[in-house]
C-alpha positions in Angstrom: 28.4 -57.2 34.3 26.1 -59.8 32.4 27.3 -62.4 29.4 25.0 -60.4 27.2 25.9 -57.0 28.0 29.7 -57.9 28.1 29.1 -59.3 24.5 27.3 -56.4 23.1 30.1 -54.1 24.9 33.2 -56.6 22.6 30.0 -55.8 19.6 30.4 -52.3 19.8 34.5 -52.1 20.3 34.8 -54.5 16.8 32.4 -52.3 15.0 34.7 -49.0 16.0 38.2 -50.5 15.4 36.7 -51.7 11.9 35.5 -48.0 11.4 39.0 -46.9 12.3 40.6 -49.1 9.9 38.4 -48.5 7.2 39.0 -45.0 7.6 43.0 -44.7 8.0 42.5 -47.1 4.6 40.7 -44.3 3.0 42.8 -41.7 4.1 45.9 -43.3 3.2 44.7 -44.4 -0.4 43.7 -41.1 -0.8 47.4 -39.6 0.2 49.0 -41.7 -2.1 47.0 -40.2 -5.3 48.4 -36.9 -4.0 51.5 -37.8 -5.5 50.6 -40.7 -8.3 50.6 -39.4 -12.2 46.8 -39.7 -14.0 47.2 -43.0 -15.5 50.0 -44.8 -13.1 50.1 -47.2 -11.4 52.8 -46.4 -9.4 53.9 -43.2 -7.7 56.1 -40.7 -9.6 59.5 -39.8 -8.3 61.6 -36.7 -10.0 65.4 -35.9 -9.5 67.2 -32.8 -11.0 70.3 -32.8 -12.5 72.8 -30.1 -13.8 75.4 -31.1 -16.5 77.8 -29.0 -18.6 79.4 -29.9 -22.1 82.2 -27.9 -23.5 84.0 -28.0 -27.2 86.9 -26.8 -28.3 88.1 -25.5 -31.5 91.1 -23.4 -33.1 89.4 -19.7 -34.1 89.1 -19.0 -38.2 89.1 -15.2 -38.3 90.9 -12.4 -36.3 89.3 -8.6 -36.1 92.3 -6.2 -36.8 92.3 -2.6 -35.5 93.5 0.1 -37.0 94.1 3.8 -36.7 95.2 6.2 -39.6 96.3 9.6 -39.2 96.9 12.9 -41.6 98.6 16.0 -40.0 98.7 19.3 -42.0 98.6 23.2 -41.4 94.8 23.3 -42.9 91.9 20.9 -41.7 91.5 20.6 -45.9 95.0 19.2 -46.2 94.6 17.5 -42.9 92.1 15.3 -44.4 93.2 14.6 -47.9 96.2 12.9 -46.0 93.9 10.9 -44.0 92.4 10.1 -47.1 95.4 8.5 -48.8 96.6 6.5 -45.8 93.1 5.2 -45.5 93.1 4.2 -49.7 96.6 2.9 -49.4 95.0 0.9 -46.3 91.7 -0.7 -48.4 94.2 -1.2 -51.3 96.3 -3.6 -48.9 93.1 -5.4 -46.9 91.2 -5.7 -50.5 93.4 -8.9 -50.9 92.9 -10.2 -47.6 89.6 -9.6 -46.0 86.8 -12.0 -46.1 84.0 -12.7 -48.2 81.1 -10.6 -47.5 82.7 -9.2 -44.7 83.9 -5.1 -44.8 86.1 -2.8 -43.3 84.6 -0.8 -40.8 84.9 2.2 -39.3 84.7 2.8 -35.7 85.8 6.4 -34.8 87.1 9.6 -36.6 88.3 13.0 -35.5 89.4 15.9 -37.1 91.3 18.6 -34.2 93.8 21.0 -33.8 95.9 20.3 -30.1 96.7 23.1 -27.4 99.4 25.1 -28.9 100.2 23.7 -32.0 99.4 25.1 -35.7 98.7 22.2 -37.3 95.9 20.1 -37.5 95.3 16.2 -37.5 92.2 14.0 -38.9 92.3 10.3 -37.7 89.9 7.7 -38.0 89.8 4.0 -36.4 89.1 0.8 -38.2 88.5 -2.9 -38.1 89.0 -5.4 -40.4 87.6 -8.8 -40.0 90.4 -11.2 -41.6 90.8 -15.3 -42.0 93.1 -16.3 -39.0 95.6 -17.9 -42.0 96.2 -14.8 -43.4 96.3 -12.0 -40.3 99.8 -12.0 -40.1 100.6 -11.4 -43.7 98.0 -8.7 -43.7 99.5 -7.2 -40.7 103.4 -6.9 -41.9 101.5 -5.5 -45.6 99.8 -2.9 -43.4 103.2 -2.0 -41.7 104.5 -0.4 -44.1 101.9 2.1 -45.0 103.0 5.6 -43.5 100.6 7.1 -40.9 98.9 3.7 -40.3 99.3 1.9 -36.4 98.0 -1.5 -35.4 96.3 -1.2 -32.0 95.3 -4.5 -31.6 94.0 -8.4 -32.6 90.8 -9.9 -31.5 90.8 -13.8 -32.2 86.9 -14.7 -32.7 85.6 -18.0 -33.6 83.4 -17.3 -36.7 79.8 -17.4 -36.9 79.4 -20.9 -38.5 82.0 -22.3 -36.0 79.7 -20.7 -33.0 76.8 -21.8 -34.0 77.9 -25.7 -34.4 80.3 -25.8 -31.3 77.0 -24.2 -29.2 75.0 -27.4 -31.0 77.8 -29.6 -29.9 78.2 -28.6 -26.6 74.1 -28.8 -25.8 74.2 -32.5 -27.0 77.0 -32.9 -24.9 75.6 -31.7 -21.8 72.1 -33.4 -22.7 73.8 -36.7 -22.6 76.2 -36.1 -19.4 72.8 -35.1 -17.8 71.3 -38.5 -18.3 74.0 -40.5 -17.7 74.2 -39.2 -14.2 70.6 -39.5 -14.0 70.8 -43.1 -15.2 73.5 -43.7 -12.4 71.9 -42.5 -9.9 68.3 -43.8 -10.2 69.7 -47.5 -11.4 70.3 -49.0 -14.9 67.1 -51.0 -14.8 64.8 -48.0 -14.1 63.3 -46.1 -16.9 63.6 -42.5 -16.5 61.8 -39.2 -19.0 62.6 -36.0 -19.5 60.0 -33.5 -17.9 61.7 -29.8 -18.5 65.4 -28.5 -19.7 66.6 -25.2 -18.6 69.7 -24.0 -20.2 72.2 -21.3 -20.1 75.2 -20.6 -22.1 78.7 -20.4 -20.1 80.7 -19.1 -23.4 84.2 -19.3 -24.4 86.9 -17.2 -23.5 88.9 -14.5 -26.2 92.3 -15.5 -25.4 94.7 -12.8 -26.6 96.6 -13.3 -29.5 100.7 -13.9 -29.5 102.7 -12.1 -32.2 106.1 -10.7 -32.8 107.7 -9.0 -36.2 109.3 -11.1 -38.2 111.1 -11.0 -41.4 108.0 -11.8 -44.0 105.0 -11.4 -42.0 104.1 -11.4 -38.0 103.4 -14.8 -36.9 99.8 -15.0 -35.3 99.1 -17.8 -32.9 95.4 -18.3 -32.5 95.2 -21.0 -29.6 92.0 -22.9 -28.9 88.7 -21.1 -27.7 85.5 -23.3 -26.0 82.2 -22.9 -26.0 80.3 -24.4 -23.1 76.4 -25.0 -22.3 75.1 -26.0 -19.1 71.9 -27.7 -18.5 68.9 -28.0 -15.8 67.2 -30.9 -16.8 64.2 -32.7 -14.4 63.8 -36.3 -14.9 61.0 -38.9 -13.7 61.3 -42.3 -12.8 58.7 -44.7 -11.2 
């Protein structure tokens, strides 16, 4: 081969591998603004993270249930007796329910059983009461003829609810970016770009009482509220 033609030959080889570079350089500029943010300067990384925050607080009002019972020859009779254990029942809760809160009724029967002659009205109630004054309700109910205690529901009230749930949503917020801030390094500056969150609620523990002298001890316990958060964070 000539000096000329072997030069134009090294010519034309220069001239492609420049193409080729020029091109994988556009190609791979152009990749990169695949995954870049509109106005930075740097590629934007995300991470996920799911954090929980739980409070706990002793429970201000208990939901006691009642049933009250009137048993007479005649359905008329029947009911008036139902009707006296029920007033003899308000007259007692008057002094202990709370305010703005009311008795409630929740079931009521009037029947005559298989083979008997006489016939018996009952109705079923709850009564929403502060936590500090269930048990002295309770031993006032007791002893009202006709009248049974089925039960006690320990609630957290509305207002306690609604700040623990608060609490607990701060509490998880910040245990999510803590990790966050662990795992991406102190130094690097990381934002909030969505929050998913779900509530894990609190248990009803069941209440512990026995009959005593003046009035049946109530032991409320401790009830916690818990929120857990998805929350996508995005560092550079």
């Amino acid at each position: 081969m000539a000096k000329d033609e072997r030069l134009v030959a090294w010519v034309a080889i220069a001239a492609i591998l420049a193409f080729a570079v020029t091109a994988i350089t556009i190609a791979l500029a152009h990749n990169q603004q695949i995954y870049q943010t509109p106005g930075q300067s740097q590629a934007m990384s995300y991470i996920t993270i799911t954090a929980t925050g739980s409070v706990s607080a002793t429970p201000q009002q208990a939901v006691v249930s009642l049933t009250a019972n009137g048993t007479a020859k005649t359905a008329a009779n029947a009911t008036a007796m139902l009707s006296n254990t029920l007033a003899a029942m308000s007259s007692v809760l008057s002094g202990y329910i709370m305010n703005g809160t009311t008795i409630q009724t929740t079931s009521y029967q009037l029947y005559r059983p298989y083979n008997s002659s006489y016939y018996t009205a009952s109705e079923g109630v709850t009564a929403m009461l502060p936590i500090n004054r269930t048990g002295a309700a309770i031993s006032a109910l007791s002893s009202i003829s006709n009248l049974f205690v089925n039960g006690v529901s320990i609630q957290l009230s509305q207002s306690q609810s609604a700040g623990m749930r608060s609490m607990a949503l701060i509490l998880a917020m910040q245990n999510a970016s803590t990790q966050a801030q662990q795992l991406v390094g102190p130094a690097t500056r990381i934002t909030i770009s969505s929050i998913t969150v779900s509530s894990a609620g609190y248990p009803l523990p069941g209440p512990t009482f026995a009959v005593a002298e003046n009035k049946v001890p109530v032991f409320p316990g401790q009830q916690s509220v818990t929120e857990s958060v998805v929350v996508k964070f995005s560092y550079s």
